[in-house]
C-alpha positions in Angstrom: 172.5 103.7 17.6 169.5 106.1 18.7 169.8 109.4 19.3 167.7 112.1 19.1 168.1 114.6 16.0 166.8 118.2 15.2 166.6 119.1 11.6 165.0 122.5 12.5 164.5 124.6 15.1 161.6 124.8 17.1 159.4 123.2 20.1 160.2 120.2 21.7 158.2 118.7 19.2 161.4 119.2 16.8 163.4 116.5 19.1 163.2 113.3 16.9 164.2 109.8 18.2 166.1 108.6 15.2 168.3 105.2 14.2 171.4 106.2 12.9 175.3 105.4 12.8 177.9 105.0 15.6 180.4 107.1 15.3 184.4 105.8 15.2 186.7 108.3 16.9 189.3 110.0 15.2 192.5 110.7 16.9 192.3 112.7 19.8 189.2 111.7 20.4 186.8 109.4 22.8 183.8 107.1 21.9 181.7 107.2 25.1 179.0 104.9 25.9 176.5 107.3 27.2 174.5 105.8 30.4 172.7 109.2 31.4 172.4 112.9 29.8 172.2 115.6 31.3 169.0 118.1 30.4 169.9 122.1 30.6 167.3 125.0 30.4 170.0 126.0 27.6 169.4 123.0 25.5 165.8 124.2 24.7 167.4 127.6 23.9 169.8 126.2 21.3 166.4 124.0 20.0 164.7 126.9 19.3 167.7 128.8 17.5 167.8 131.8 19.8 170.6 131.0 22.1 173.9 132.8 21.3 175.2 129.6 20.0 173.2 127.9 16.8 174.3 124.6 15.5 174.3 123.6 12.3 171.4 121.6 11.1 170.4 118.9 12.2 172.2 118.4 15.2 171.7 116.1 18.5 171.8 118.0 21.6 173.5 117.9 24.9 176.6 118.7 26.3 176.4 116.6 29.9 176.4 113.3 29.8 178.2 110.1 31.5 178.8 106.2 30.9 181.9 103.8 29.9 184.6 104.5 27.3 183.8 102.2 24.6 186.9 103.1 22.1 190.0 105.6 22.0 191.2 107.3 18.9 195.2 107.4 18.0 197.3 109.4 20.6 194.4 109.7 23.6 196.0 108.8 26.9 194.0 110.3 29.2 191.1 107.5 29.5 190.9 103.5 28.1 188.5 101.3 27.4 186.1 100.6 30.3 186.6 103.9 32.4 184.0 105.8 33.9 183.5 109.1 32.9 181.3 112.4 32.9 182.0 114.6 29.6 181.6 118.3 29.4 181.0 119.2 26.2 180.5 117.1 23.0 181.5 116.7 19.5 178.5 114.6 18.3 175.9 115.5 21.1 175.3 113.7 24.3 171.5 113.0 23.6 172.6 109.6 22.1 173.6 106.7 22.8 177.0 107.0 22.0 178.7 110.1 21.7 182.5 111.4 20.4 184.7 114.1 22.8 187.4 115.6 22.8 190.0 113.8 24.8 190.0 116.9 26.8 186.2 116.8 27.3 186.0 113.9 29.0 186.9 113.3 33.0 187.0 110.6 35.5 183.7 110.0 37.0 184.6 108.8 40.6 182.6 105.4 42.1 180.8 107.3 44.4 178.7 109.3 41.7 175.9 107.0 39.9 175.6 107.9 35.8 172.9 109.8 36.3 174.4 111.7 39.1 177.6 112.4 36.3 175.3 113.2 33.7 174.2 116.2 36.1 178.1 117.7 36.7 179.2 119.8 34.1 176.6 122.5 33.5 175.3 122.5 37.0 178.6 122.4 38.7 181.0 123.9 36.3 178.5 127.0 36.5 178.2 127.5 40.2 182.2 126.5 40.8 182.7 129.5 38.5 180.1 131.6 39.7 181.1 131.7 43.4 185.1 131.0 43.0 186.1 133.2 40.1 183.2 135.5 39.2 181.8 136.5 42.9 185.6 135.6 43.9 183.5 134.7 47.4 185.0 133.9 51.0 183.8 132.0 53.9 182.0 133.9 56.3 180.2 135.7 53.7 176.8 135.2 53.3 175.1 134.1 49.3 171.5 134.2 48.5 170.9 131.4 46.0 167.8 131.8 44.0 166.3 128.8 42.4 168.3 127.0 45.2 166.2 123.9 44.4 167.5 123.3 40.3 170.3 121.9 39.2 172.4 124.7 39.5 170.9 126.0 42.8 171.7 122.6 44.5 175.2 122.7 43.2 175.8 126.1 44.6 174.7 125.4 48.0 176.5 122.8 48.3 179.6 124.7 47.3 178.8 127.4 48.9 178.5 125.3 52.3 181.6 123.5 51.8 183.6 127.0 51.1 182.1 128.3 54.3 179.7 130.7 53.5 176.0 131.3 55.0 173.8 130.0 52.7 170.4 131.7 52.2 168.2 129.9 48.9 164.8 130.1 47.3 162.1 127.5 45.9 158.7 128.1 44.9 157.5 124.8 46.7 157.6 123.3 50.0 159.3 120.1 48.4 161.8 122.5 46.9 162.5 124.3 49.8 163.4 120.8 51.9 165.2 119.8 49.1 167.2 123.2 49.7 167.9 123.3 53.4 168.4 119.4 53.1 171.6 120.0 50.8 173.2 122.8 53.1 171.3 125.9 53.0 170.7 127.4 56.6 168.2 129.8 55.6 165.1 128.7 53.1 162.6 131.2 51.3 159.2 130.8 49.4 159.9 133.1 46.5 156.1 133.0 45.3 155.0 134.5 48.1 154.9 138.1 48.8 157.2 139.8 51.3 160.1 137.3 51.2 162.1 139.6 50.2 161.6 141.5 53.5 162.4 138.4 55.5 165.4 137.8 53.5 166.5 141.4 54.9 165.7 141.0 58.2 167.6 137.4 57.9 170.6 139.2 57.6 169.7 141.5 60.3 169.3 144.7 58.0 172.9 144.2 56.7 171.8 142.3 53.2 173.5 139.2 51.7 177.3 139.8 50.2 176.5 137.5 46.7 173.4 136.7 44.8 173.7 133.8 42.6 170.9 134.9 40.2 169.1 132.4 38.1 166.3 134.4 36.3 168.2 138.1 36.0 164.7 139.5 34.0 162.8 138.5 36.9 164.9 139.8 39.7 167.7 141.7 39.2 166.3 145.3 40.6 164.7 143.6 43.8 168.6 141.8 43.9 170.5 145.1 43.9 168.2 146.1 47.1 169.4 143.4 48.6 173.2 143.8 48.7 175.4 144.6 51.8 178.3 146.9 50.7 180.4 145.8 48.3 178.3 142.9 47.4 177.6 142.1 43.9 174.9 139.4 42.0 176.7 137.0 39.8 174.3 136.5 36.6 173.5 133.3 35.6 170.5 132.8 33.7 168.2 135.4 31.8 165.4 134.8 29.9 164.9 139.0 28.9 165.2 142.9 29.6 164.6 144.3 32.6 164.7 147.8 34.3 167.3 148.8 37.0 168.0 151.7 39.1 172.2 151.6 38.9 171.5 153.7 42.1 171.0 150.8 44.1 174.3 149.5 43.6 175.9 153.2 43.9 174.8 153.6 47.6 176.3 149.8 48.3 179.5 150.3 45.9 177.9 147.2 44.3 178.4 145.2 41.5 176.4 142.9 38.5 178.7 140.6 37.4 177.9 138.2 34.5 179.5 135.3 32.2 178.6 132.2 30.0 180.0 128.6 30.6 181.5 128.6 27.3 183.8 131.5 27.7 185.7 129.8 30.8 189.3 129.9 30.0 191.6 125.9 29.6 193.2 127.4 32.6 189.6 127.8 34.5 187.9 124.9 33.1 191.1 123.0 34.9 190.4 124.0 38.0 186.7 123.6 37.7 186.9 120.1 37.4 189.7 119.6 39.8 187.6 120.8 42.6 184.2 119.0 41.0 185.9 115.3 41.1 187.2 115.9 45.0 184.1 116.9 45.6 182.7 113.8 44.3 185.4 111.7 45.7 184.8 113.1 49.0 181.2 113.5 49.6 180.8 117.3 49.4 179.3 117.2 45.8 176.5 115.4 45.4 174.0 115.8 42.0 170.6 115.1 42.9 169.0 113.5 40.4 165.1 114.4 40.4 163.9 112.6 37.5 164.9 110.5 35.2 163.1 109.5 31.4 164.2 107.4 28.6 166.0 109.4 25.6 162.6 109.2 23.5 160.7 111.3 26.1 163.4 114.3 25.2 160.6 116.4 24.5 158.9 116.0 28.1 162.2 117.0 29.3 162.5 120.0 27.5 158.8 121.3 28.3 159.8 120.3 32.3 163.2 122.1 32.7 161.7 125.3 32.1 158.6 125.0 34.7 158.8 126.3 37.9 158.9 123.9 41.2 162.5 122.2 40.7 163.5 119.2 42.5 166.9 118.1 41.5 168.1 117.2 37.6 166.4 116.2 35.0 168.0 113.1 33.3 168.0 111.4 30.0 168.7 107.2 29.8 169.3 105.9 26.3 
């Protein structure tokens, strides 16, 4: 099969389109005919060895992906040959053409959601279904600002958000972003490359400020964030790219909070429920990955230089 292999870490340039074997599962696990990956900002971290996790050499990256069972190891119930499925999280890596999971890593990808669509679930979603549900612990009738509300993980918290019942408030850099935005359920829209949005994100709320701040790019924004805040609001860290200086007393005066977590240290218990509610949402219209691009597998490295510019427009995806 082809899959793309890293035998050491560096630029995108390391991502090698390679010809090697397809894997047999073992018990408990699941062969999966991969149909589209997933690309995350955190793939190019792990490529360049600095992100908290660091595989072992060489490696094929990706943890989102979705396609067909192919085969079933001894003692797997859960899926059969044929079924459509998303995975979250992989044993062999999702940039491939075929990949192994865990029998619990894999889930029922319902007929409403294309592949590429499923490819762009678990990351996106599982991080924004944990950020607003059991992070920001957020209610309807509260208002979230949503920065980067254009990305993968911006559009799946709007539409979360929406669905939950909460005023929804997001920012793009471009205007194709920022339709993209309000198109997917945000009321509100800002232009965060321009100056004094900030300002009209304020009076947006009439002076009161916005109870949750999903916050993409916490070395960028996290001090203008805290000035934001209505009492007791609090900014749910998602992604951070460096250090940054705060003054804790803008979050004394509000009895705010900064709240922070990884994907990977969900609990079985929470990574049950997240997927619970992402497959009704699915099934029932409310969820609903926008895929912005798609490339074949061998133009990995294009994909990994794109993720990280500014001007989302949906996911980036990967067809083997």
């Amino acid at each position: 099969m082809k899959a793309i292999v890293v035998h050491e870490f560096g630029g995108p340039e390391v991502l090698k389109l390679e010809e090697i074997p397809t894997p047999k599962p073992a018990a408990g696990q699941v062969l999966v005919r991969i149909h589209g990956v997933g690309v995350n900002p955190y793939d190019t971290y792990m490529r360049n060895g600095t992100y908290a996790v660091k595989p072992s050499l060489p490696y094929t990256p990706g943890s989102d992906g979705a396609g067909t069972v192919e085969a079933v190891g001894p003692g797997v119930g859960k899926v059969k040959a044929g079924d459509r499925v998303y995975v979250a999280k992989t044993v062999t890596g999702a940039y491939a053409e075929y990949a192994i999971v865990l029998e619990s890593q894999v889930h029922r990808l319902p007929e409403k959601a294309s592949f590429s669509q499923g490819a762009g679930v678990w990351v996106p979603y599982g991080t924004a279904y944990h950020a607003l549900y059991h992070s920001a612990e957020a209610n309807a009738s509260e208002t979230v600002l949503i920065h980067g509300a254009s990305g993968g993980v911006g559009i799946a918290g709007v539409q979360l958000a929406r669905a939950l019942g909460l005023t929804v408030f997001g920012t793009a850099s471009s205007q194709k972003g920022l339709d993209l935005a309000k198109r997917e359920g945000a009321h509100q829209v800002f232009d965060h490359s321009k100056s004094g949005y900030l300002e009209e994100i304020m009076k947006a709320t009439g002076g009161v400020g916005v109870n949750i701040v999903l916050e993409m790019l916490a070395n960028v924004n996290l001090s203008s964030d805290m000035k934001l805040l209505s009492t007791n609001g609090r900014v749910i860290v998602i992604g951070n790219r460096g250090e940054i200086t705060i003054n804790p007393r803008d979050l004394m005066g509000r009895r705010g909070s900064i709240r922070a977590f990884t994907l990977w240290a969900l609990t079985a218990p929470e990574e049950t429920e997240v997927h619970a509610g992402i497959i009704a949402g699915l099934e029932n219209g409310t969820l609903r990955p926008v895929v912005g691009k798609e490339l074949p597998l061998a133009e990995a490295s294009r994909a990994h230089v794109e993720i990280l510019e500014p001007g989302a427009a949906g996911k980036i995806v990967l067809l083997p």
